[in-house]
mmCIF file of the N, C-alpha and C atoms, coordinates in Angstrom:
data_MODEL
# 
_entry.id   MODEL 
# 
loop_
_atom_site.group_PDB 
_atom_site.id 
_atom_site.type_symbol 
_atom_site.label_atom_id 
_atom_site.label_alt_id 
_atom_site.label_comp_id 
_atom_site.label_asym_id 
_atom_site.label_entity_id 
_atom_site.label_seq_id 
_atom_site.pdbx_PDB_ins_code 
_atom_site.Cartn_x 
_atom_site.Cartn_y 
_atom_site.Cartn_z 
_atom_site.occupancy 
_atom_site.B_iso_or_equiv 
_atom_site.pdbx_formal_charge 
_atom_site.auth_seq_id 
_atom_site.auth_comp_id 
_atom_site.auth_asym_id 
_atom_site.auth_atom_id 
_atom_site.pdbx_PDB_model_num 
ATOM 1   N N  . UNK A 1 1  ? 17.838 22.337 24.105  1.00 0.00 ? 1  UNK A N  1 
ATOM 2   C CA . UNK A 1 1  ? 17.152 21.332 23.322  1.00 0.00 ? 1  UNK A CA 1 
ATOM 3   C C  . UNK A 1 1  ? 15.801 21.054 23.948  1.00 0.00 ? 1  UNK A C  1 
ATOM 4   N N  . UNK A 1 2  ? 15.069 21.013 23.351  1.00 0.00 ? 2  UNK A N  1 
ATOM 5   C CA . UNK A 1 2  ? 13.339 20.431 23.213  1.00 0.00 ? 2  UNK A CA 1 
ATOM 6   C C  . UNK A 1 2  ? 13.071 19.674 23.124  1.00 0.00 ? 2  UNK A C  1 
ATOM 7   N N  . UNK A 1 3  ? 12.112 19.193 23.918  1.00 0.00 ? 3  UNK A N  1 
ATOM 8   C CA . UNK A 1 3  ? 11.612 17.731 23.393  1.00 0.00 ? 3  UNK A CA 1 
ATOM 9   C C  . UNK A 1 3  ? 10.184 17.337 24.431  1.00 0.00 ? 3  UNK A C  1 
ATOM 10  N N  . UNK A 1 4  ? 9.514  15.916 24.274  1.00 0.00 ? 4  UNK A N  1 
ATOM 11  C CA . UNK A 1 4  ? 8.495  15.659 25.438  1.00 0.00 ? 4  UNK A CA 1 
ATOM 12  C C  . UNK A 1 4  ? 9.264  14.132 25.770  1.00 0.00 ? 4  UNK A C  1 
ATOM 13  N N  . UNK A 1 5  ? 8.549  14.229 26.870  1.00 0.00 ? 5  UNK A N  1 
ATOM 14  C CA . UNK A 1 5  ? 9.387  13.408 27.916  1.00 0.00 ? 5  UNK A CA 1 
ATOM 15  C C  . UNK A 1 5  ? 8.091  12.148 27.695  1.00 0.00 ? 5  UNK A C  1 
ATOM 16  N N  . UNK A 1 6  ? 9.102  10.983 27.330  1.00 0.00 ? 6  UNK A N  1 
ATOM 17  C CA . UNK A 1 6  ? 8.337  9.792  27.671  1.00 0.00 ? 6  UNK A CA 1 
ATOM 18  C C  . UNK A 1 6  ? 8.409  8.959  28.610  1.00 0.00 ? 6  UNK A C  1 
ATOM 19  N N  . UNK A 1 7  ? 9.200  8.574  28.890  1.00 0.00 ? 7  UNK A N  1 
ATOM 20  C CA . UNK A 1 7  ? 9.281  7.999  30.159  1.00 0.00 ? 7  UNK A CA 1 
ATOM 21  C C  . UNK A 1 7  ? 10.236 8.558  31.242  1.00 0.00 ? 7  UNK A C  1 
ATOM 22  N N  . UNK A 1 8  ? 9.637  8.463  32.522  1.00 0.00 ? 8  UNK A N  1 
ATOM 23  C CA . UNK A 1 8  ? 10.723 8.639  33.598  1.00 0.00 ? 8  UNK A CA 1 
ATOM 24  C C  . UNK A 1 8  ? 10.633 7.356  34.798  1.00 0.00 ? 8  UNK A C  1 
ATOM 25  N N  . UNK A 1 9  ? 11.619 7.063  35.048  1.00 0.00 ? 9  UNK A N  1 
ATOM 26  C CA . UNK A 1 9  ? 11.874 6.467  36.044  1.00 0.00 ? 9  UNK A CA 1 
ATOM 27  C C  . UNK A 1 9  ? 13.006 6.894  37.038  1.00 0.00 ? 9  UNK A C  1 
ATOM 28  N N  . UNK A 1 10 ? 12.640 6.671  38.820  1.00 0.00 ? 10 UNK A N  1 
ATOM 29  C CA . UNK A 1 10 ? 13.588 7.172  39.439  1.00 0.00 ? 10 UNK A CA 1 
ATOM 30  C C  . UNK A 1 10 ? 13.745 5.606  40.850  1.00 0.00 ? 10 UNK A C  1 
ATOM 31  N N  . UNK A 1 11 ? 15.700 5.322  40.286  1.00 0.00 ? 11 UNK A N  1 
ATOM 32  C CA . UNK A 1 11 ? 15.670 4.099  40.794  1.00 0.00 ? 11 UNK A CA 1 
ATOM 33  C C  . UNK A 1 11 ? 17.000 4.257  41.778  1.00 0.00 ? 11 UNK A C  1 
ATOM 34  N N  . UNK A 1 12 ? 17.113 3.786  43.184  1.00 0.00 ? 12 UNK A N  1 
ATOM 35  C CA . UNK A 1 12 ? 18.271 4.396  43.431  1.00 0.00 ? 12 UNK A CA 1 
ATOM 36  C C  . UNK A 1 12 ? 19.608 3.349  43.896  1.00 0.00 ? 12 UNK A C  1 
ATOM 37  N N  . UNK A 1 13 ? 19.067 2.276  43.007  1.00 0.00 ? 13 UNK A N  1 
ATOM 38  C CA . UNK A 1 13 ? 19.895 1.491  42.970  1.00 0.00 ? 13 UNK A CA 1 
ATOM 39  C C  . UNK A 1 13 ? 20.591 1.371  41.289  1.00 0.00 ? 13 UNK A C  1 
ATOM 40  N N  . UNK A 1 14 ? 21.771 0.489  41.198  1.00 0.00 ? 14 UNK A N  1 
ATOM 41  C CA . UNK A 1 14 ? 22.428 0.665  39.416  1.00 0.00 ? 14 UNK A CA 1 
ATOM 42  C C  . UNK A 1 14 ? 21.324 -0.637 38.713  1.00 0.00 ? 14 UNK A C  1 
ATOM 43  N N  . UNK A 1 15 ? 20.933 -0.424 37.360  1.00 0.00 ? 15 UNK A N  1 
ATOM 44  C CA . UNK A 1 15 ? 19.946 -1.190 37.121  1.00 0.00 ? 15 UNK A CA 1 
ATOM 45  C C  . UNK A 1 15 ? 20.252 -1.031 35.885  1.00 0.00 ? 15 UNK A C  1 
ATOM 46  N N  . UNK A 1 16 ? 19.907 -2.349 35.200  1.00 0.00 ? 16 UNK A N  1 
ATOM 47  C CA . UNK A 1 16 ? 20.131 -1.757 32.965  1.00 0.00 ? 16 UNK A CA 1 
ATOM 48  C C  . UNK A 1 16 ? 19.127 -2.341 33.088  1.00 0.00 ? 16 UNK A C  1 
ATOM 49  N N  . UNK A 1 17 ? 18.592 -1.546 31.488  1.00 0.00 ? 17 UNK A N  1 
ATOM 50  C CA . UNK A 1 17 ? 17.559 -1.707 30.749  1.00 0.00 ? 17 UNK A CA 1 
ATOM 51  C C  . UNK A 1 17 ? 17.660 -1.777 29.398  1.00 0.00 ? 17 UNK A C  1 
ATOM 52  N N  . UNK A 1 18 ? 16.734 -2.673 28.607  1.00 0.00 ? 18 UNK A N  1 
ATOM 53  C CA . UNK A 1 18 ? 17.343 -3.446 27.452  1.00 0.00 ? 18 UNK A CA 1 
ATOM 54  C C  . UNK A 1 18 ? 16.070 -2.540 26.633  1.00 0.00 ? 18 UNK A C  1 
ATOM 55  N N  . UNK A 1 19 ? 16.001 -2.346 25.539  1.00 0.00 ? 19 UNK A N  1 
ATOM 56  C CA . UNK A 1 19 ? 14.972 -1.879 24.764  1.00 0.00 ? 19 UNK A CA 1 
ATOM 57  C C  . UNK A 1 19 ? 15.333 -2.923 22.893  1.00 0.00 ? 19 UNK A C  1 
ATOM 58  N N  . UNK A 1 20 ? 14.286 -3.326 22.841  1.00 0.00 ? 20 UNK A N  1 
ATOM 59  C CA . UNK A 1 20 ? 14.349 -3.750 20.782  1.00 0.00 ? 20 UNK A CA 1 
ATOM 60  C C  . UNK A 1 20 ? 14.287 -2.565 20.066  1.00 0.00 ? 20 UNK A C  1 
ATOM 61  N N  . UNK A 1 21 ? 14.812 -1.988 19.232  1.00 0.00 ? 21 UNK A N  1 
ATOM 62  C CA . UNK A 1 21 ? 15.073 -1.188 18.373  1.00 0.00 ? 21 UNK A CA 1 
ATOM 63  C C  . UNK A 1 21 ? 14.073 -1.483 17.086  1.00 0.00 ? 21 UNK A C  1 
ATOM 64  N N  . UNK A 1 22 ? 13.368 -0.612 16.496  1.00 0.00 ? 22 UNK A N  1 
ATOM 65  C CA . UNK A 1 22 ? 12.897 -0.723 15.211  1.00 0.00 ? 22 UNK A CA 1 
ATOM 66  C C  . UNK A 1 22 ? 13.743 -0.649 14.361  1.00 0.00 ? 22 UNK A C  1 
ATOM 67  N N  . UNK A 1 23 ? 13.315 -1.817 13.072  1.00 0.00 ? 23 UNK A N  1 
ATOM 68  C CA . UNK A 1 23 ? 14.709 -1.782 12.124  1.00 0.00 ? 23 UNK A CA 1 
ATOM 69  C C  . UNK A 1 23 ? 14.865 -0.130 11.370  1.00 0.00 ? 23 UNK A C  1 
ATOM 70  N N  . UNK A 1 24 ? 14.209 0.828  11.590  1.00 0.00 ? 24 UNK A N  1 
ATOM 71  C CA . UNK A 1 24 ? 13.825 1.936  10.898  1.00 0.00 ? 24 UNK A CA 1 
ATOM 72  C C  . UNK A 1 24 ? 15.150 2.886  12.146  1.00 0.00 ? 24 UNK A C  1 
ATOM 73  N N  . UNK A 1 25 ? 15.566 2.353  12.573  1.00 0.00 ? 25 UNK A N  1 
ATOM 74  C CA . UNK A 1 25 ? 16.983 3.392  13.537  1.00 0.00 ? 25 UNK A CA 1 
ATOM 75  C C  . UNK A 1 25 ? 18.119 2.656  12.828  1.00 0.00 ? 25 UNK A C  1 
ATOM 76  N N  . UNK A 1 26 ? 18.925 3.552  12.905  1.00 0.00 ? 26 UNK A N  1 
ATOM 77  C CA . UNK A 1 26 ? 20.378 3.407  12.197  1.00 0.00 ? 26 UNK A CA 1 
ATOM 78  C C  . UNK A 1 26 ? 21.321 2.972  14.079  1.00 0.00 ? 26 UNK A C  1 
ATOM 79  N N  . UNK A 1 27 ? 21.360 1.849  14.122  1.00 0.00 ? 27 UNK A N  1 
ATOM 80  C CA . UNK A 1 27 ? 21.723 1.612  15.655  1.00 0.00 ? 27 UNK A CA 1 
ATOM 81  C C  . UNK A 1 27 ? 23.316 1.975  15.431  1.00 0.00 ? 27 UNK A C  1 
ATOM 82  N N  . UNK A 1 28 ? 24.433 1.958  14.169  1.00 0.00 ? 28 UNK A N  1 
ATOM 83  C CA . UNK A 1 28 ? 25.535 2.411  14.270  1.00 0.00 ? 28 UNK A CA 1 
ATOM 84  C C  . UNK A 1 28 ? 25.845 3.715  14.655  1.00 0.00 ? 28 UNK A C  1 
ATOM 85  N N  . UNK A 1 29 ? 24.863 4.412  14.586  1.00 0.00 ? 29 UNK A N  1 
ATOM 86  C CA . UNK A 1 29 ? 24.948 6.290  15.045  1.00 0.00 ? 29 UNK A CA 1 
ATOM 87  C C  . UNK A 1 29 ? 23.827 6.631  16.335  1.00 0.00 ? 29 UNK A C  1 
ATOM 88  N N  . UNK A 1 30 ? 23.729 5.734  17.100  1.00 0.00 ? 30 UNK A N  1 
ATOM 89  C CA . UNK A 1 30 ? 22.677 6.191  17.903  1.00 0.00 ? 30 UNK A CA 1 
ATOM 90  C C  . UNK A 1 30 ? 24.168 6.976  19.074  1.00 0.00 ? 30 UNK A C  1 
ATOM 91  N N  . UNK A 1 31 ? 23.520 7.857  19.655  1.00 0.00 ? 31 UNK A N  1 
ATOM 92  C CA . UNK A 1 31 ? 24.618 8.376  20.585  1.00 0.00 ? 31 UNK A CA 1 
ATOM 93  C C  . UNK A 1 31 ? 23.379 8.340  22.078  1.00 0.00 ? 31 UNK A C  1 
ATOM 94  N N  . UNK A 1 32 ? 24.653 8.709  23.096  1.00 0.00 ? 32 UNK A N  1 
ATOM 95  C CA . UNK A 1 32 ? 23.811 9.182  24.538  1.00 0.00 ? 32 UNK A CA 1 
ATOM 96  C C  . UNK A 1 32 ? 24.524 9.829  25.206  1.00 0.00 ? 32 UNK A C  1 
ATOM 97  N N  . UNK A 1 33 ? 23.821 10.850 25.686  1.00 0.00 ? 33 UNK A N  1 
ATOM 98  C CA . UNK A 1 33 ? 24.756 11.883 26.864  1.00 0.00 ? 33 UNK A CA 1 
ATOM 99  C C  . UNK A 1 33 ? 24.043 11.788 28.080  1.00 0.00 ? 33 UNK A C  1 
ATOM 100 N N  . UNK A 1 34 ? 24.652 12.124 29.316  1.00 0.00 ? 34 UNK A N  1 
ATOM 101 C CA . UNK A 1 34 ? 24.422 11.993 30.280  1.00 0.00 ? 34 UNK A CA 1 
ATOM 102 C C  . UNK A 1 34 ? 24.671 13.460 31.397  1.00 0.00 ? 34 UNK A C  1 
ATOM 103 N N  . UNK A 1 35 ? 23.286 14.212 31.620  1.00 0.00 ? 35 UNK A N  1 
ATOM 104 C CA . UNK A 1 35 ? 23.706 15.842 31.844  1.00 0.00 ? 35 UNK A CA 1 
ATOM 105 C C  . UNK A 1 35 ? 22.931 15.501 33.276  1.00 0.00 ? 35 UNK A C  1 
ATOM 106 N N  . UNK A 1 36 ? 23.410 15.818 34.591  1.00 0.00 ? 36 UNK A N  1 
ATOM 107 C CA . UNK A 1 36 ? 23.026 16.118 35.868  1.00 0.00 ? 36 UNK A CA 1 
ATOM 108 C C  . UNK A 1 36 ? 21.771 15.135 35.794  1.00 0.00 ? 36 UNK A C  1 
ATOM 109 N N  . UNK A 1 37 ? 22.219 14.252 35.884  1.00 0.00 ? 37 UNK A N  1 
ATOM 110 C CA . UNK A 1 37 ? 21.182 12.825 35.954  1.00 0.00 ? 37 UNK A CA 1 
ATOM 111 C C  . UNK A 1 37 ? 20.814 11.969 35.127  1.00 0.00 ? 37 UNK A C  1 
ATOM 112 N N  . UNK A 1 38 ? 20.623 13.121 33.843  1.00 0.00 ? 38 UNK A N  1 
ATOM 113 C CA . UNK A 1 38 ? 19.482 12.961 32.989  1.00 0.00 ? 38 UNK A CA 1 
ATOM 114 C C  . UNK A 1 38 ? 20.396 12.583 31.415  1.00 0.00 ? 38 UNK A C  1 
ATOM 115 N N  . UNK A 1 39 ? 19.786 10.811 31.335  1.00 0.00 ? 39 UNK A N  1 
ATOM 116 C CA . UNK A 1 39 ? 20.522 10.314 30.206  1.00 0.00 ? 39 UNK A CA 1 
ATOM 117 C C  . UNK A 1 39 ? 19.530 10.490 29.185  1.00 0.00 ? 39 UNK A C  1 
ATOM 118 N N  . UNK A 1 40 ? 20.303 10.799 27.445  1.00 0.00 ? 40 UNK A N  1 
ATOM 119 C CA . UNK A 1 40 ? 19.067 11.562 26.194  1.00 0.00 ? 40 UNK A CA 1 
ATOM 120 C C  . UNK A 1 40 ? 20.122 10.782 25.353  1.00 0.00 ? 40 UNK A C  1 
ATOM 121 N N  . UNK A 1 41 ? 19.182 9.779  24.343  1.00 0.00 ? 41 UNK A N  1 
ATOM 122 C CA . UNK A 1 41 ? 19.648 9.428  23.929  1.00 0.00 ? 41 UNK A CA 1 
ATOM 123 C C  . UNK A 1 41 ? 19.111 9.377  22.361  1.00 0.00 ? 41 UNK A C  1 
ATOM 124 N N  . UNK A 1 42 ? 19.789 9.323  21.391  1.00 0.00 ? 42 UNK A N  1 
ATOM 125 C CA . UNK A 1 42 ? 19.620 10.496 20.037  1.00 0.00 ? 42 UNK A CA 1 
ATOM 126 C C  . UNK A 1 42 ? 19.545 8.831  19.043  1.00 0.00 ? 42 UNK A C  1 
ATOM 127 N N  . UNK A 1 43 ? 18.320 8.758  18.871  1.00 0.00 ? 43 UNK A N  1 
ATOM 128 C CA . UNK A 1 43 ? 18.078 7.261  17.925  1.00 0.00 ? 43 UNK A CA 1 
ATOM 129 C C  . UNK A 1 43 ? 17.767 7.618  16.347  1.00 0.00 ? 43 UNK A C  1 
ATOM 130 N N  . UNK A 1 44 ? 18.600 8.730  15.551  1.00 0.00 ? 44 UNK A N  1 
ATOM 131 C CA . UNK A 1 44 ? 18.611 8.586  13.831  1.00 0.00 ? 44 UNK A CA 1 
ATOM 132 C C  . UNK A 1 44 ? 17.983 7.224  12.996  1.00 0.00 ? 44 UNK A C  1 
ATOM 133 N N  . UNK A 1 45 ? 17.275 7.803  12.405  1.00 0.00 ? 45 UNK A N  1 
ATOM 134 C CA . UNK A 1 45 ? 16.375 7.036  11.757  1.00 0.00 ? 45 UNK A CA 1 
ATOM 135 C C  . UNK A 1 45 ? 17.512 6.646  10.133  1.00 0.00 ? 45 UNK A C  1 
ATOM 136 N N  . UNK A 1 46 ? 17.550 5.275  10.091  1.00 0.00 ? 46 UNK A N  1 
ATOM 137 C CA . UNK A 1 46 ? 18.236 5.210  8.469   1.00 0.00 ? 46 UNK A CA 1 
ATOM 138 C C  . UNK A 1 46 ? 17.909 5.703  7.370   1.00 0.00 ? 46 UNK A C  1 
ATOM 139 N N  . UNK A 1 47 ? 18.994 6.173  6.572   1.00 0.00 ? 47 UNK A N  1 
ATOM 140 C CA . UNK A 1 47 ? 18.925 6.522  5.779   1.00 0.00 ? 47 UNK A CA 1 
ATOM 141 C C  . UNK A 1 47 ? 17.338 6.241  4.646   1.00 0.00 ? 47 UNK A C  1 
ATOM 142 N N  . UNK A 1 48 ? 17.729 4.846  4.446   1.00 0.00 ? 48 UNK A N  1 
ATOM 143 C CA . UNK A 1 48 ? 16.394 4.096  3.616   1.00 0.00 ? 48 UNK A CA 1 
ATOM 144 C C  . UNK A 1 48 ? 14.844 4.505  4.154   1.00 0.00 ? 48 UNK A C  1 
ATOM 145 N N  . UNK A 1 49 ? 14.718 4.995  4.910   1.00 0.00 ? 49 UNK A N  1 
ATOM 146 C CA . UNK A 1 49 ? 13.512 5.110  5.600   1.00 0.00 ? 49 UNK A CA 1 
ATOM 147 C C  . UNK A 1 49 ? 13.694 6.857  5.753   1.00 0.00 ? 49 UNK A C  1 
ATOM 148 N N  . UNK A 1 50 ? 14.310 8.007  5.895   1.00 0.00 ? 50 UNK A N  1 
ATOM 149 C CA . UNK A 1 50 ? 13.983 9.252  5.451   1.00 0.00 ? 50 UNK A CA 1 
ATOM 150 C C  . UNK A 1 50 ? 13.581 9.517  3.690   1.00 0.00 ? 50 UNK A C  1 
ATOM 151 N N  . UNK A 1 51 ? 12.436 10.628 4.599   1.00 0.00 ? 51 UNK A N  1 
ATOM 152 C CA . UNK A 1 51 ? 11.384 10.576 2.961   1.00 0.00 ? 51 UNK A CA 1 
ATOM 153 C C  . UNK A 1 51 ? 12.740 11.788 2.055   1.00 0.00 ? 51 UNK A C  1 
ATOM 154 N N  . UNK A 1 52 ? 12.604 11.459 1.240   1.00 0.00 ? 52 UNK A N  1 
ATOM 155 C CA . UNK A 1 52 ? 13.200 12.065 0.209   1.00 0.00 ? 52 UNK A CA 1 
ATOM 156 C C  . UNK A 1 52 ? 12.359 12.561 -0.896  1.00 0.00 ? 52 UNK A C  1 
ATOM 157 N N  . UNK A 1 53 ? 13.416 13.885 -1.551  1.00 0.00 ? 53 UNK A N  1 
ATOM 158 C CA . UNK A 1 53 ? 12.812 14.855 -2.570  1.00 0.00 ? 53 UNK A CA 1 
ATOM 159 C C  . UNK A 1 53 ? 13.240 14.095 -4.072  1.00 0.00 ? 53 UNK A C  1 
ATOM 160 N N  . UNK A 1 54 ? 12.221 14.197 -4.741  1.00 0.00 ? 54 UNK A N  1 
ATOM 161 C CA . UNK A 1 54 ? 12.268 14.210 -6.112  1.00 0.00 ? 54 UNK A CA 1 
ATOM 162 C C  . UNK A 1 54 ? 11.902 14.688 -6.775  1.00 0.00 ? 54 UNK A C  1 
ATOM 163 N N  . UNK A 1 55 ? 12.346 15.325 -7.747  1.00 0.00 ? 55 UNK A N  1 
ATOM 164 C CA . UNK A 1 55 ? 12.670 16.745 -8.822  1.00 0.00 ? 55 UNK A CA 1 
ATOM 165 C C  . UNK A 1 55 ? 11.811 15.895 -9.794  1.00 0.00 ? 55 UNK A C  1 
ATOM 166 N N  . UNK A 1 56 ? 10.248 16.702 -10.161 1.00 0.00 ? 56 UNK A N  1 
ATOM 167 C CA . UNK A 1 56 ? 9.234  16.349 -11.084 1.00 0.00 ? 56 UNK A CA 1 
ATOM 168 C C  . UNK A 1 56 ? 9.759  17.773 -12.086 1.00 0.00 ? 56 UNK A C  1 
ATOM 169 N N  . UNK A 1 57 ? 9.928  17.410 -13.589 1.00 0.00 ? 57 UNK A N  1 
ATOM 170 C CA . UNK A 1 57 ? 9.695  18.938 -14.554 1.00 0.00 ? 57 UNK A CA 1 
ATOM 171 C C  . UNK A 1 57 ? 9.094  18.116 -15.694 1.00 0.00 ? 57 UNK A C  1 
# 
């Protein structure tokens, strides 16, 4: 998987961090994995807010 990296932080103590969500993420499907350090966390945009096709004839 691909991607650019926005933030990093390196803390070596246990610490949370709170973030506000734009109402434009579907927060019931957000997921997170956690691979050899490195937590990625997958914020789907709602439904209502992906652009959609409409059939002009």
């Amino acid at each position: 998987m691909e991607g650019t990296l926005i933030h990093h932080e390196l803390r070596p103590e246990n610490y949370q961090r709170t973030f506000e969500l734009d109402p434009s993420i579907d927060a019931g499907k957000i997921t997170a994995t956690i691979e050899q350090g490195l937590v990625t966390l997958t914020l789907p945009k709602a439904e209502h807010v992906k652009p959609r096709k409409i059939a002009v004839s």
